[in-house]
C-alpha positions as CSV (number, residue, x, y, z in Angstrom):
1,X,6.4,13.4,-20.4
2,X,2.7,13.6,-20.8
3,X,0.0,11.3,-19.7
4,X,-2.5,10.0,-22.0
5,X,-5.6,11.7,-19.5
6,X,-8.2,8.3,-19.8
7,X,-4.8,6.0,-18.4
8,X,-4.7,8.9,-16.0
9,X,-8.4,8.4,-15.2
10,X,-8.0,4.7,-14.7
11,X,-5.5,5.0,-12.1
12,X,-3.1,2.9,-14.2
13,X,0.2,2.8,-13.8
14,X,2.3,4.9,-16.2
15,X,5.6,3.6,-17.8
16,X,8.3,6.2,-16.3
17,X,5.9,7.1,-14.0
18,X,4.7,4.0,-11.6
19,X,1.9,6.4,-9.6
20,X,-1.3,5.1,-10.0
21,X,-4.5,6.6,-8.6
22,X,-6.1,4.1,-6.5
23,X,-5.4,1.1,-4.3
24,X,-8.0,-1.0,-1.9
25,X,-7.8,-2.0,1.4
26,X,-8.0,-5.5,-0.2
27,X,-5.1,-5.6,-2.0
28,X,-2.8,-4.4,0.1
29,X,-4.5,-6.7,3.3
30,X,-4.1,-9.3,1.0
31,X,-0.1,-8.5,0.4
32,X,0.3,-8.4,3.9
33,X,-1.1,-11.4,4.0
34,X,1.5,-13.2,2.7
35,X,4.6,-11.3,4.5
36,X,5.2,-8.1,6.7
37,X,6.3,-4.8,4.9
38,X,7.3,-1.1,5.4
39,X,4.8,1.4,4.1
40,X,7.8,2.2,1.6
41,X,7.9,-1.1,0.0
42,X,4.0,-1.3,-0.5
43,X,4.0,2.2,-2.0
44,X,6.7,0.9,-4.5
45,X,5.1,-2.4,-5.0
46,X,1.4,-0.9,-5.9
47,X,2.9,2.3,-7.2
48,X,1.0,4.9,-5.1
49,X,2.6,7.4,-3.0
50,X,3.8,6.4,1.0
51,X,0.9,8.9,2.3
52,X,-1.9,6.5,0.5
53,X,0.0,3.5,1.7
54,X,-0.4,4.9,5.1
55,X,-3.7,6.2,5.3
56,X,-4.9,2.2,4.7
57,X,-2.6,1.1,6.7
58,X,-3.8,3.3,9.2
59,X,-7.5,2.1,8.5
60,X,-6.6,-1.6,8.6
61,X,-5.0,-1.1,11.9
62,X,-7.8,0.7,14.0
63,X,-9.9,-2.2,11.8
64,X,-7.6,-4.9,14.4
65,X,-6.9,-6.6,10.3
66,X,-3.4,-5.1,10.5
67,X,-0.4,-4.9,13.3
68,X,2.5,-2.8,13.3
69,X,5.8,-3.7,14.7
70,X,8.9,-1.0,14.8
71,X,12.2,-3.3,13.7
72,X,15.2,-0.8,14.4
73,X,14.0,2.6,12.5
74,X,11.4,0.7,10.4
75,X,7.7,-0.1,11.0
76,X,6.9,-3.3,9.7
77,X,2.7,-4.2,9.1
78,X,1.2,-7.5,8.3
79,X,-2.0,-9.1,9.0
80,X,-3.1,-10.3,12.0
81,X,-3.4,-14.3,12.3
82,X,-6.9,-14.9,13.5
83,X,-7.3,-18.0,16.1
């Protein structure tokens, strides 16, 4: 199915498709806010691919705005509670 190439541009997401181009460190610090996920449930929630997930997630982290915690097989971010 093409993709009309200015949505493309815009990084929104496509109907049948769900990838967009871009996401900030602020949206996803602010989703994480509010619960702890798996890089696979971000990806699918901002529709982005795993890898982009993960290279914020990695710069949030060395930032100390994230933590990580391994649950069984599954790594698990949020943000950290300041105080």
């Amino acid at each position: 199915m093409p993709i009309d190439i200015e949505t493309f541009k815009q990084g929104e997401p496509v109907q049948g498709v769900g990838i967009r181009q871009k996401v900030s460190d602020e949206e996803i610090l602010a989703k994480l806010s509010e619960a702890a996920y798996t890089k696979k449930e971000l990806a699918e929630m901002f529709g982005v691919s795993p890898g982009t997930i993960y290279s914020h997630l990695r710069k949030l982290v060395k930032a100390g705005k994230v933590e990580a915690r391994k649950v069984g097989n599954q790594v698990y971010y949020a943000a950290k509670v300041e105080g």
